[in-house]
N, CA, C and O atoms as a GROMACS GRO file, in nm:
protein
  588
    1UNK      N    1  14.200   8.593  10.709
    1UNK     CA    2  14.157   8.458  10.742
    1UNK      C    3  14.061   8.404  10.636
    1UNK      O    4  13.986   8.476  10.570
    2UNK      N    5  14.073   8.252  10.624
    2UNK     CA    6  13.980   8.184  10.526
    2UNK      C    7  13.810   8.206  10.573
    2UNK      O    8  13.764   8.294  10.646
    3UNK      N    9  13.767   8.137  10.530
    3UNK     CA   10  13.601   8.160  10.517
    3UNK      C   11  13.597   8.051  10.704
    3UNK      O   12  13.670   7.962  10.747
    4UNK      N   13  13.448   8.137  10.776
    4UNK     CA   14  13.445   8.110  10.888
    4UNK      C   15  13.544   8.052  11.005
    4UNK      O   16  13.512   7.963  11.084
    5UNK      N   17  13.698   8.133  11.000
    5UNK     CA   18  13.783   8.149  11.043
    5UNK      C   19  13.908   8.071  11.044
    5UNK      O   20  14.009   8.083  11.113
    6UNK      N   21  13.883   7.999  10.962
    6UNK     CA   22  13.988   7.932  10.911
    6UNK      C   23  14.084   8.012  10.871
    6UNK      O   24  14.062   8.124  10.823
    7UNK      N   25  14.202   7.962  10.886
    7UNK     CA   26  14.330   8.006  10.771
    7UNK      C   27  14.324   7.991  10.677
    7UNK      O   28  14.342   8.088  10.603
    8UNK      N   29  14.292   7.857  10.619
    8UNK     CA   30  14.257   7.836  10.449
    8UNK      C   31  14.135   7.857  10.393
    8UNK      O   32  14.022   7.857  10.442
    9UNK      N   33  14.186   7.878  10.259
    9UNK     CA   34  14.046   7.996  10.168
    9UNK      C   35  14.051   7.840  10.072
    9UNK      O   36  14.142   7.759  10.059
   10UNK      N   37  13.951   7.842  10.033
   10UNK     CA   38  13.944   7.700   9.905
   10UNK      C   39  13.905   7.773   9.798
   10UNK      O   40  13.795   7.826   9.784
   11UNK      N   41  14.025   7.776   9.698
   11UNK     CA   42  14.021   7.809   9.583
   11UNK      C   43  13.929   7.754   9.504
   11UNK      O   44  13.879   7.650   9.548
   12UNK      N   45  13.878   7.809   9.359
   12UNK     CA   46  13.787   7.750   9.307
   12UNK      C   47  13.837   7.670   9.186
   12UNK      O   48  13.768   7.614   9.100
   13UNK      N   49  13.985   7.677   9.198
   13UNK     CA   50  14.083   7.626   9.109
   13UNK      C   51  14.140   7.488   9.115
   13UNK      O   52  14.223   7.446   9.034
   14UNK      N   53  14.082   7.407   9.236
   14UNK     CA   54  14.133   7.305   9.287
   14UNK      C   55  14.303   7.335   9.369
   14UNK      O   56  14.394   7.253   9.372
   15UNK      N   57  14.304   7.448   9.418
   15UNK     CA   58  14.391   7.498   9.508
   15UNK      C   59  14.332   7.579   9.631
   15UNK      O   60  14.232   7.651   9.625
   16UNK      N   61  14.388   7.561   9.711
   16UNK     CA   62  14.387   7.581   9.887
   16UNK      C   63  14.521   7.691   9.873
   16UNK      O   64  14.625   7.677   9.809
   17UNK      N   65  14.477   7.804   9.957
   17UNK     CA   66  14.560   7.953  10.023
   17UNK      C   67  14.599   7.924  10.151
   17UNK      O   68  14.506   7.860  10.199
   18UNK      N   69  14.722   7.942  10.265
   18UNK     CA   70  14.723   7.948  10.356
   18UNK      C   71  14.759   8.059  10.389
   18UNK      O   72  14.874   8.100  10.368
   19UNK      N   73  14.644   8.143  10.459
   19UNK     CA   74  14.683   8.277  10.486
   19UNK      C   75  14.810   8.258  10.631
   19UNK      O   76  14.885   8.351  10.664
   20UNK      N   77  14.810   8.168  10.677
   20UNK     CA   78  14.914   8.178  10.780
   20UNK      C   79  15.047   8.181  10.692
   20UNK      O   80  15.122   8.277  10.673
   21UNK      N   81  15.056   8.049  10.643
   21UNK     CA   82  15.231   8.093  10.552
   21UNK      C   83  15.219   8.137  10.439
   21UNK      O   84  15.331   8.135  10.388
   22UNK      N   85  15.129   8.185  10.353
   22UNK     CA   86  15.101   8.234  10.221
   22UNK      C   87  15.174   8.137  10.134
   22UNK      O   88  15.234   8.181  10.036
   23UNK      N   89  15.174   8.028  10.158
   23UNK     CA   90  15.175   7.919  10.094
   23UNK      C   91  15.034   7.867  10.003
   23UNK      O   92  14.930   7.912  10.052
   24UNK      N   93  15.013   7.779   9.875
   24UNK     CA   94  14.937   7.792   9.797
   24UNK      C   95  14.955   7.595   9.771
   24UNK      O   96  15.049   7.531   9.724
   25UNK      N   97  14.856   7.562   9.810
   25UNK     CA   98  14.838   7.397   9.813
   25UNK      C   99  14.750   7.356   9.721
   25UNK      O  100  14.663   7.425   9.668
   26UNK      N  101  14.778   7.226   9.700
   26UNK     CA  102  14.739   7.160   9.589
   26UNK      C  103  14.614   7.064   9.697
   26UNK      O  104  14.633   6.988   9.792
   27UNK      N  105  14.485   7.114   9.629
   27UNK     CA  106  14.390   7.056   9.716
   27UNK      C  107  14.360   6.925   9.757
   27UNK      O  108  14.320   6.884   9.866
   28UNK      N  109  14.399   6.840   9.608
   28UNK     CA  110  14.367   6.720   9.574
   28UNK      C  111  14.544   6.662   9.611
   28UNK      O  112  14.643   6.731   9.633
   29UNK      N  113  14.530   6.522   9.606
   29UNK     CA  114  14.687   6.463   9.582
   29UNK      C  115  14.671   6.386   9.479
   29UNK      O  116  14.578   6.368   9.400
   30UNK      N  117  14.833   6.321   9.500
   30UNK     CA  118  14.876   6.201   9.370
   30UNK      C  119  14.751   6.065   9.400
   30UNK      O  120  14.701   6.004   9.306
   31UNK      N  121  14.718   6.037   9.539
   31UNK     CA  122  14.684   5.881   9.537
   31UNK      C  123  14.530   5.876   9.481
   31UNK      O  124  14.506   5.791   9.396
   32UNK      N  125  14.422   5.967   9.525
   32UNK     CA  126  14.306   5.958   9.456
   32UNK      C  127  14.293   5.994   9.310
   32UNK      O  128  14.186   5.963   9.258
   33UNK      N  129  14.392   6.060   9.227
   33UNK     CA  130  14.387   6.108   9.130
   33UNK      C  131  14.472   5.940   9.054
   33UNK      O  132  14.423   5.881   8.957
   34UNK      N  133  14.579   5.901   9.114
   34UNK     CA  134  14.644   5.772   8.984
   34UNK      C  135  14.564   5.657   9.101
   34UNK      O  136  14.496   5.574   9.040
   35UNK      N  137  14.562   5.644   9.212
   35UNK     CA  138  14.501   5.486   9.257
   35UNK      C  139  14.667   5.452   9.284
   35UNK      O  140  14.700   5.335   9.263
   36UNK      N  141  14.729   5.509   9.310
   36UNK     CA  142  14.871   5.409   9.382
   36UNK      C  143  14.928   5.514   9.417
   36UNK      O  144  14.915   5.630   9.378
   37UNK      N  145  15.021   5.446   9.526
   37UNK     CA  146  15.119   5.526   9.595
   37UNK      C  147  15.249   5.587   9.472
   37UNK      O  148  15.222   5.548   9.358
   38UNK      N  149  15.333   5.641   9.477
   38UNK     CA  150  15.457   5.692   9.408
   38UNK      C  151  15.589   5.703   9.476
   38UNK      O  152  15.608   5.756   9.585
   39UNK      N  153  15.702   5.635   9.380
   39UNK     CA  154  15.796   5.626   9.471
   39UNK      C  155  15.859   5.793   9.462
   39UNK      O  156  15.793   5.885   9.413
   40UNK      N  157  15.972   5.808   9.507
   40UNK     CA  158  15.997   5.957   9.493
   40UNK      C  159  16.029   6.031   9.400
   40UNK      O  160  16.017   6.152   9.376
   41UNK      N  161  16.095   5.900   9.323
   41UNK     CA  162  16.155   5.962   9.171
   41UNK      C  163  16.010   6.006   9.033
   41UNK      O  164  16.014   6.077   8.933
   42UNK      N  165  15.891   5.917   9.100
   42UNK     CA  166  15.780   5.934   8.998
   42UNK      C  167  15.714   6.048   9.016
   42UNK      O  168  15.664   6.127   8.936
   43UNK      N  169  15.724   6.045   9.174
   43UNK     CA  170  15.656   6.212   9.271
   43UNK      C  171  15.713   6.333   9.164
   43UNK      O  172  15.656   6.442   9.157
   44UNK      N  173  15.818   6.304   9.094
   44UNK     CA  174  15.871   6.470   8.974
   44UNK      C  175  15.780   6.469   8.902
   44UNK      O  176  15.699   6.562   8.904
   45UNK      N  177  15.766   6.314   8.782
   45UNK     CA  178  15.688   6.306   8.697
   45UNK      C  179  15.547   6.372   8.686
   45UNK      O  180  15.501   6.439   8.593
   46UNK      N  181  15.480   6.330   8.827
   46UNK     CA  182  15.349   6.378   8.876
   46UNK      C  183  15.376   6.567   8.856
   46UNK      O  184  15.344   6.662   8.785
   47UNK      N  185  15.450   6.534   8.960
   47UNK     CA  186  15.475   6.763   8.924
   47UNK      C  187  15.453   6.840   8.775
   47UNK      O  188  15.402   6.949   8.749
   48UNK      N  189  15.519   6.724   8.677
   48UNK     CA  190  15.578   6.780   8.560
   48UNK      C  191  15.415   6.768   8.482
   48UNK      O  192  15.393   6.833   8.380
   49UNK      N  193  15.314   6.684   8.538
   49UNK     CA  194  15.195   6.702   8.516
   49UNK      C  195  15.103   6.804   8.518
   49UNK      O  196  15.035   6.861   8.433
   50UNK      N  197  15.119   6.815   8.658
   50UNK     CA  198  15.056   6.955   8.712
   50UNK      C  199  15.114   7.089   8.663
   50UNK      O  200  15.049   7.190   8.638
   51UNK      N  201  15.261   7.072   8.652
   51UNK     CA  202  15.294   7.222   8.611
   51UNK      C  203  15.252   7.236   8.457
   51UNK      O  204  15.246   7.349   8.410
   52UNK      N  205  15.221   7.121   8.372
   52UNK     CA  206  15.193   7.137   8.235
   52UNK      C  207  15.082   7.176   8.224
   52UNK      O  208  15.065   7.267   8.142
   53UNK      N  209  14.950   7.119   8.308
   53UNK     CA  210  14.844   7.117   8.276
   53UNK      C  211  14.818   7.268   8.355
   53UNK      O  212  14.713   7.329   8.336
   54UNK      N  213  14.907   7.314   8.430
   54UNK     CA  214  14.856   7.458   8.498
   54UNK      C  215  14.797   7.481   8.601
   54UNK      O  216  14.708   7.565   8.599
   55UNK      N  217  14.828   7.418   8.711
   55UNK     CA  218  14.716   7.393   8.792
   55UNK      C  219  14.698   7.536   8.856
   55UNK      O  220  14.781   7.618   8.894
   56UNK      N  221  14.546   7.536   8.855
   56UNK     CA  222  14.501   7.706   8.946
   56UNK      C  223  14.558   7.787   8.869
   56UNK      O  224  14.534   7.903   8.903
   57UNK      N  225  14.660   7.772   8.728
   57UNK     CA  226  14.644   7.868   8.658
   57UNK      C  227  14.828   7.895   8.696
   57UNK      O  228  14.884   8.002   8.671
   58UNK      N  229  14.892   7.784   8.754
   58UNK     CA  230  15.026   7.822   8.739
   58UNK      C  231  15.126   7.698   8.722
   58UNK      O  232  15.093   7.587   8.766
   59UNK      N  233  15.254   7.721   8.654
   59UNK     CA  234  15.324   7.635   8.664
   59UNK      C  235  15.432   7.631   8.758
   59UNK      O  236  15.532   7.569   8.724
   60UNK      N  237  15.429   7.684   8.864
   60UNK     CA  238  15.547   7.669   8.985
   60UNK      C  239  15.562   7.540   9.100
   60UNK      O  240  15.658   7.525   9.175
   61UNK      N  241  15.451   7.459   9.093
   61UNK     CA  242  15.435   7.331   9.168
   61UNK      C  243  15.553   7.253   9.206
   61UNK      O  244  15.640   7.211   9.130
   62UNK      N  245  15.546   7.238   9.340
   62UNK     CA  246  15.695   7.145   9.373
   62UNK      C  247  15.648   7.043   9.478
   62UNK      O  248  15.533   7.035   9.523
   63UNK      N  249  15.738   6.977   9.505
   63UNK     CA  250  15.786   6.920   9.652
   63UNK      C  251  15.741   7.008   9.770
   63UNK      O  252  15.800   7.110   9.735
   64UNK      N  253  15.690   7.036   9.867
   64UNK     CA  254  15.700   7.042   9.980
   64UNK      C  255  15.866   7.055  10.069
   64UNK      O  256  15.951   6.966  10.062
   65UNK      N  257  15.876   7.133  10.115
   65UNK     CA  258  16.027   7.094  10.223
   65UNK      C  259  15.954   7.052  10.357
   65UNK      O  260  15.837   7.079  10.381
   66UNK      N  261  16.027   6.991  10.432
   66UNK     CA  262  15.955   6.931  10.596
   66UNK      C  263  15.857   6.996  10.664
   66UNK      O  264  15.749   6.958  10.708
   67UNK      N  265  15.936   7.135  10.667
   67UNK     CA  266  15.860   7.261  10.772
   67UNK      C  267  15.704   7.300  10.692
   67UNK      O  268  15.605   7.344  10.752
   68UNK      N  269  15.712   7.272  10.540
   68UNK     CA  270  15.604   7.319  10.487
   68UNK      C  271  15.495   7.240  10.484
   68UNK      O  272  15.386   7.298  10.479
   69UNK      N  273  15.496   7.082  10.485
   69UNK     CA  274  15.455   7.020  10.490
   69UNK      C  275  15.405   7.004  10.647
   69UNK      O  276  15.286   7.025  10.672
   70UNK      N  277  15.490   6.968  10.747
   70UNK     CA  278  15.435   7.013  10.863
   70UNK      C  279  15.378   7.139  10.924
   70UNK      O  280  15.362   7.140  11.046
   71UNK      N  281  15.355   7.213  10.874
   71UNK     CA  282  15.277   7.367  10.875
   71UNK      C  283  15.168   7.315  10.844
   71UNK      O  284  15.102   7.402  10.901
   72UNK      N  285  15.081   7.238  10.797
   72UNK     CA  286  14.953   7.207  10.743
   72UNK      C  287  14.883   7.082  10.857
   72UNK      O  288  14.770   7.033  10.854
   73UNK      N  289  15.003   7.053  10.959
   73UNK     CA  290  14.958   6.891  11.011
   73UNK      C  291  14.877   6.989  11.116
   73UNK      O  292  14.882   7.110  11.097
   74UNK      N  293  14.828   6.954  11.189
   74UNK     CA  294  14.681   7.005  11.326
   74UNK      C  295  14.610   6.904  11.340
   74UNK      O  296  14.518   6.851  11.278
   75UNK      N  297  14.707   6.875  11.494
   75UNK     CA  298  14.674   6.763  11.618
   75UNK      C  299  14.571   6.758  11.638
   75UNK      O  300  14.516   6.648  11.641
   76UNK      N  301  14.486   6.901  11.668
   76UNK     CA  302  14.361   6.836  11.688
   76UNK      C  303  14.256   6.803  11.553
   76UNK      O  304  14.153   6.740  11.579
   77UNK      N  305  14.267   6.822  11.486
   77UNK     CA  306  14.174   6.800  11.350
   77UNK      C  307  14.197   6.621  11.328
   77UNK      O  308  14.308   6.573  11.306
   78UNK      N  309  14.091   6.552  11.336
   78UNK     CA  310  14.076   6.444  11.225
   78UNK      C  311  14.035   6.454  11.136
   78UNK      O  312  13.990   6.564  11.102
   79UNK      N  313  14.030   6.323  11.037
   79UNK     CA  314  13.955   6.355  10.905
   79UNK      C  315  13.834   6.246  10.875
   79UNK      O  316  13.843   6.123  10.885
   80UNK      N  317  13.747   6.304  10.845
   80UNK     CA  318  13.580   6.217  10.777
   80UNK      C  319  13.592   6.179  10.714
   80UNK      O  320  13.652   6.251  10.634
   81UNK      N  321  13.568   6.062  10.669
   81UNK     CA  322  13.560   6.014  10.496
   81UNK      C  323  13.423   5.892  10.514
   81UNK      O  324  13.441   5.802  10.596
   82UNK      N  325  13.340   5.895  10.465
   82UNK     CA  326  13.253   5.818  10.466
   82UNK      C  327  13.157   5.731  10.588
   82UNK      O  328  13.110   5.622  10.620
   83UNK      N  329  13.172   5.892  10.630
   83UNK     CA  330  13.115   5.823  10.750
   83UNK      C  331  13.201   5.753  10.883
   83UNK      O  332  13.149   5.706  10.984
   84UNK      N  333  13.327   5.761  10.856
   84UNK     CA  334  13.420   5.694  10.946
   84UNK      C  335  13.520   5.796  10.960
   84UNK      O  336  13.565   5.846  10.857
   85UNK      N  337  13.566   5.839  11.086
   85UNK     CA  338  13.681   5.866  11.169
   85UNK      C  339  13.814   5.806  11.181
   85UNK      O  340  13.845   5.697  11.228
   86UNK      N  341  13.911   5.931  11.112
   86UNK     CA  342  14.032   5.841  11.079
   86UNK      C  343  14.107   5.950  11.160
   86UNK      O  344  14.044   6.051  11.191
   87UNK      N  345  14.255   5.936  11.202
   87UNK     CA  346  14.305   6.015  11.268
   87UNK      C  347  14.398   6.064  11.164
   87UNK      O  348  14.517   6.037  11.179
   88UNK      N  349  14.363   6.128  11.068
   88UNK     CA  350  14.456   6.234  11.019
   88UNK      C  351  14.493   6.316  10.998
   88UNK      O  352  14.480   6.337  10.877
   89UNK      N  353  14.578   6.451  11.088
   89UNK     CA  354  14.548   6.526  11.158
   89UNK      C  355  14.591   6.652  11.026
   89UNK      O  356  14.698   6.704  10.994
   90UNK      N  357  14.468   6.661  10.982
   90UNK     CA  358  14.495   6.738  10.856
   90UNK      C  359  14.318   6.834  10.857
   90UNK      O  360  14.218   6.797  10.917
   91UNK      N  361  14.334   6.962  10.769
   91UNK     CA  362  14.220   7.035  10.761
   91UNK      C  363  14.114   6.973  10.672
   91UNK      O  364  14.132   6.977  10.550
   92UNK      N  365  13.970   6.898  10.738
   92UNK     CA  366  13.945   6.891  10.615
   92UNK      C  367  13.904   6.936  10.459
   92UNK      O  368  13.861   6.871  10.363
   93UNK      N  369  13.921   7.012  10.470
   93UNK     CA  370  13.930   7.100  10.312
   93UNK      C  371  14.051   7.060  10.245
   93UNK      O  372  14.091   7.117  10.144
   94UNK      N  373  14.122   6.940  10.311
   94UNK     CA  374  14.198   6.968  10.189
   94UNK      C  375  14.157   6.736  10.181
   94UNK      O  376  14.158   6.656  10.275
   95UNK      N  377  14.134   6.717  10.059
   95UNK     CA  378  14.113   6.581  10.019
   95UNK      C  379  14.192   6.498  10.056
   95UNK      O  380  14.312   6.521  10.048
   96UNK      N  381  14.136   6.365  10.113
   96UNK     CA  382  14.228   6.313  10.154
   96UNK      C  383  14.137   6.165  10.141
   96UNK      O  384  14.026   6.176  10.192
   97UNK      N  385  14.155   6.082  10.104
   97UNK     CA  386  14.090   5.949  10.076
   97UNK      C  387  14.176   5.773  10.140
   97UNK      O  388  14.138   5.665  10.186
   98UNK      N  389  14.286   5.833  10.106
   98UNK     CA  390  14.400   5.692  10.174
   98UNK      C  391  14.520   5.714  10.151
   98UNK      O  392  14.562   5.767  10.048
   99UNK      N  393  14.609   5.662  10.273
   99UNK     CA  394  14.746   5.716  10.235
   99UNK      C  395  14.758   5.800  10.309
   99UNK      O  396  14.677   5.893  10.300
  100UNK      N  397  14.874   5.807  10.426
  100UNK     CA  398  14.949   5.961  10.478
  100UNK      C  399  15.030   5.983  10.483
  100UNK      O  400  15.059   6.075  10.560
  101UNK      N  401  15.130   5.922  10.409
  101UNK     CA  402  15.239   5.989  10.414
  101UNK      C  403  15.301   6.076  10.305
  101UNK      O  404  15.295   6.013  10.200
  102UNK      N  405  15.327   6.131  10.297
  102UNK     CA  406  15.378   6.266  10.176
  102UNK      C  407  15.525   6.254  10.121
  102UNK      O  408  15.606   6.214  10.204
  103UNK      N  409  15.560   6.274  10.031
  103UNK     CA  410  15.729   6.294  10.010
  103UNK      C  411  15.742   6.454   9.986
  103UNK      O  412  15.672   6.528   9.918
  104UNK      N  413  15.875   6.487  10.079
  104UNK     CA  414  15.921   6.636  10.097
  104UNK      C  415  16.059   6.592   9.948
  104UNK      O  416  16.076   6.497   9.873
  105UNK      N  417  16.134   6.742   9.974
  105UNK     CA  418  16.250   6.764   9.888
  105UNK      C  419  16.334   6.680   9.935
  105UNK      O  420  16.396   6.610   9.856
  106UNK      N  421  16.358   6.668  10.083
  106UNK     CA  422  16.465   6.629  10.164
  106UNK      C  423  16.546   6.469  10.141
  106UNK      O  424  16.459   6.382  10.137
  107UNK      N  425  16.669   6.420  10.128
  107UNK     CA  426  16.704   6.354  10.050
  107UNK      C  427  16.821   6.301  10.149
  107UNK      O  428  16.886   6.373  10.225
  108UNK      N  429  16.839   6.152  10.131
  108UNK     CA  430  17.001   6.144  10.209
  108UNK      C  431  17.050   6.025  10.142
  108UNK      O  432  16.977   5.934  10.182
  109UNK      N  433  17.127   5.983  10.068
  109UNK     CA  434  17.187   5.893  10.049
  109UNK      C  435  17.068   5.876   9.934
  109UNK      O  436  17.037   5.952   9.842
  110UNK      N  437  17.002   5.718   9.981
  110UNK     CA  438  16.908   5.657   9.881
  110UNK      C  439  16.785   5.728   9.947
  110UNK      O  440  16.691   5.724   9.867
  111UNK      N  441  16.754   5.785  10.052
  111UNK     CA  442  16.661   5.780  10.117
  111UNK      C  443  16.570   5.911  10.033
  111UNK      O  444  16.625   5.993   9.959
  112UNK      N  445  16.454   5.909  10.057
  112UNK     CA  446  16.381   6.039  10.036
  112UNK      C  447  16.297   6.063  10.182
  112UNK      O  448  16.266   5.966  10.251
  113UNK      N  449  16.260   6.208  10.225
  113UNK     CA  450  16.211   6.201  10.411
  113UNK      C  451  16.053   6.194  10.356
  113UNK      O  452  16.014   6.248  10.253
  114UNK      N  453  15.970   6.116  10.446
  114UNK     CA  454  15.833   6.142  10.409
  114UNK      C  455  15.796   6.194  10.525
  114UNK      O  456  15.873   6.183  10.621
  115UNK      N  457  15.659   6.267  10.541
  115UNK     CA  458  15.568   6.305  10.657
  115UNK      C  459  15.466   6.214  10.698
  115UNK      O  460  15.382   6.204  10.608
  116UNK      N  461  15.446   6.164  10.768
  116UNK     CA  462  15.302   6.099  10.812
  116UNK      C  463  15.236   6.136  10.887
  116UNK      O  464  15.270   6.153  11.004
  117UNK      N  465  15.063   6.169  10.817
  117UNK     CA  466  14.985   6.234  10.845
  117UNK      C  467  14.925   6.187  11.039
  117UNK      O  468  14.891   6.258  11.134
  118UNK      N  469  14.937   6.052  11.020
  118UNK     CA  470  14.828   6.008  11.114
  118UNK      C  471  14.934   5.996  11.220
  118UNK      O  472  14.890   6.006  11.334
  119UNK      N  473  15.062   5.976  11.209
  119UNK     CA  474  15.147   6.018  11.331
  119UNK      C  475  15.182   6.164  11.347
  119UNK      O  476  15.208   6.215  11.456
  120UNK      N  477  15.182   6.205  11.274
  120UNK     CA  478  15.319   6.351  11.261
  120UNK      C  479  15.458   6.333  11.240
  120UNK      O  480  15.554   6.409  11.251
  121UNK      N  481  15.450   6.254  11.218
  121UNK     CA  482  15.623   6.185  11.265
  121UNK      C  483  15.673   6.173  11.073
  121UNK      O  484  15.597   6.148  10.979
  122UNK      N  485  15.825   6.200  11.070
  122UNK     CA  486  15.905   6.236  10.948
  122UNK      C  487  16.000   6.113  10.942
  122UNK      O  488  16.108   6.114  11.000
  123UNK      N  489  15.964   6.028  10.884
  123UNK     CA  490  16.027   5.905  10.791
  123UNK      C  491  16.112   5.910  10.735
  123UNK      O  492  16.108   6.025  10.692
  124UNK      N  493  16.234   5.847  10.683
  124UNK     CA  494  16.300   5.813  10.583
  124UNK      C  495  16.279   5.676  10.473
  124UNK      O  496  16.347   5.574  10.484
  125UNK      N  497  16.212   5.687  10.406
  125UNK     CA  498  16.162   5.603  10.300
  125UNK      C  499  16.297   5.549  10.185
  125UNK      O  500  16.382   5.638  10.191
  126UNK      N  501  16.325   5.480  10.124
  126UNK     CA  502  16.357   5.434   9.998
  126UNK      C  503  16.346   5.526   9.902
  126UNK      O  504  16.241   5.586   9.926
  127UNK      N  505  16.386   5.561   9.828
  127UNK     CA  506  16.357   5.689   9.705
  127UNK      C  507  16.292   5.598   9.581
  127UNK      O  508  16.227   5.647   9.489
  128UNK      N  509  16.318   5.477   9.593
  128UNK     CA  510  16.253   5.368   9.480
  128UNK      C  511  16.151   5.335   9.522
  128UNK      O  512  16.068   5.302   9.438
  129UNK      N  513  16.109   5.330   9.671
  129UNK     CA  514  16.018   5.228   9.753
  129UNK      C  515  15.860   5.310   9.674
  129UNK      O  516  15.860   5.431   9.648
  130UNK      N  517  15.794   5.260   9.658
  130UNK     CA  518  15.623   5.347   9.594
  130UNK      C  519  15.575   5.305   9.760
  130UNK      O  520  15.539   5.191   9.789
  131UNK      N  521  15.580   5.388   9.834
  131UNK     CA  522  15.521   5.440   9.962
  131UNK      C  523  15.440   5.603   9.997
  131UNK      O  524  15.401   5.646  10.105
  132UNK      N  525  15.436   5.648   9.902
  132UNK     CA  526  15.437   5.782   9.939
  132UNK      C  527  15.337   5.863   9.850
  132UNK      O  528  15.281   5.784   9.776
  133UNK      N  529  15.291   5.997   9.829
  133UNK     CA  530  15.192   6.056   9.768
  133UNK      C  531  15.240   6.189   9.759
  133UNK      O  532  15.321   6.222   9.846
  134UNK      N  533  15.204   6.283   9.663
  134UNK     CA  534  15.233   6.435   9.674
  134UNK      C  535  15.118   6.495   9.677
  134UNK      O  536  15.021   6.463   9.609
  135UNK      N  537  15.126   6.601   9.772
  135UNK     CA  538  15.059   6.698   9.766
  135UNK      C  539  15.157   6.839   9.718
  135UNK      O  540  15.258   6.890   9.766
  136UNK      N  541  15.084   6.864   9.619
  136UNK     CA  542  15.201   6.977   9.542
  136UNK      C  543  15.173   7.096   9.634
  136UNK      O  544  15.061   7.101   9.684
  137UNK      N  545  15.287   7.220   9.669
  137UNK     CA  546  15.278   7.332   9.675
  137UNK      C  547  15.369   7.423   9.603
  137UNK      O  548  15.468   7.384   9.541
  138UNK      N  549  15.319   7.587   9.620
  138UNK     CA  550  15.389   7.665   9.548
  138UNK      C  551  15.428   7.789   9.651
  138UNK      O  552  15.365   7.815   9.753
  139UNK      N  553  15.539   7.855   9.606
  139UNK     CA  554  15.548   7.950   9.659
  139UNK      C  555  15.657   7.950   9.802
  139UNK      O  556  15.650   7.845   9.866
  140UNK      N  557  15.711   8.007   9.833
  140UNK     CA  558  15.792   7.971   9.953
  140UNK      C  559  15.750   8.034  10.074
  140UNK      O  560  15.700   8.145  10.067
  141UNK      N  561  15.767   7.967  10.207
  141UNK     CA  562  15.727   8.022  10.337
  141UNK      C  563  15.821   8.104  10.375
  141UNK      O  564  15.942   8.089  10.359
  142UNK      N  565  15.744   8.228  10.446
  142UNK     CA  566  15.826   8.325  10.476
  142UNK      C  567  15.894   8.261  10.637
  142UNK      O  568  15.850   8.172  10.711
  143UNK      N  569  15.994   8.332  10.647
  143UNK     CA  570  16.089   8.268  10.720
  143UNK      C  571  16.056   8.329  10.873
  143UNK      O  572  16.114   8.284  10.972
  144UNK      N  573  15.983   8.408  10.880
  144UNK     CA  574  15.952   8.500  10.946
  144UNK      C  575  15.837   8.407  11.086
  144UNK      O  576  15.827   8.408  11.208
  145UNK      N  577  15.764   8.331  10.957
  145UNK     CA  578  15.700   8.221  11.000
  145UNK      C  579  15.716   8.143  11.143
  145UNK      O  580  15.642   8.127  11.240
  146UNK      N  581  15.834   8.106  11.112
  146UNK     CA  582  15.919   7.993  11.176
  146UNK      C  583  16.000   8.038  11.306
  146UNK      O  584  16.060   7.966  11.386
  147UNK      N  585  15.989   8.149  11.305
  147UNK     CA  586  16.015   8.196  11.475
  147UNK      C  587  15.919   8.192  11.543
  147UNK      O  588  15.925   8.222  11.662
   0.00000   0.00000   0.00000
């Protein structure tokens, strides 16, 4: 378990551990780091950032798939930001400033699926539309998980 019983350990790398899925998160996202949302096709570009620059010391950074991304949501957790109460049901250790919805791998037609934080609920967005933000992860969830 993370520090005072948490699941997540906060790296000193600007990466987050989840000892539940041994999944490895990107602490920070796309929207406080550029100031705008990303449509899905730019969400690569952003990756191809992070995996250059190394983040935490690796280049494996991706997309999120649904289940992985929803593995991190927790109903009861809101989030603080300045003094104000927002409902986004996320840990706060991991940054979060504006914006909840995420883009996964998941894909249909034109569509790309997003997550939204402050519902829980899984969208189908525009793949052009700039609605969306990444939070990079690495590593794959064990499947074992999910039973």
């Amino acid at each position: 378990m993370g520090t005072n019983g948490s699941r997540y350990i906060l790296n000193k790398s600007g990466t987050i551990s989840d000892t539940l899925t041994g999944l490895m998160w990107q602490e920070s996202y796309s929207y406080p780091e550029n100031g705008v949302y990303l449509n899905w096709f730019n969400s690569w570009d952003y990756l191809a950032g992070l995996n250059k620059s190394k983040l935490g010391g690796y280049d494996d950074w991706r997309l999120p798939t649904r289940l992985e991304i929803q593995s991190i949501y927790e109903i009861e957790k809101t989030f603080e930001s300045r003094g104000r109460i927002y409902k986004l049901h996320i840990d706060p250790l991991f940054e979060f400033s504006y914006g909840s919805c995420y883009w996964t791998t998941h894909t249909r037609l034109s569509a790309a699926l997003g997550f939204e934080f402050d519902l829980g609920e899984l969208c189908w967005y525009p793949q052009a539309g700039e609605c969306g933000s990444v939070r990079a992860v690495r590593q794959s969830m064990e499947s074992k998980v999910l039973i």
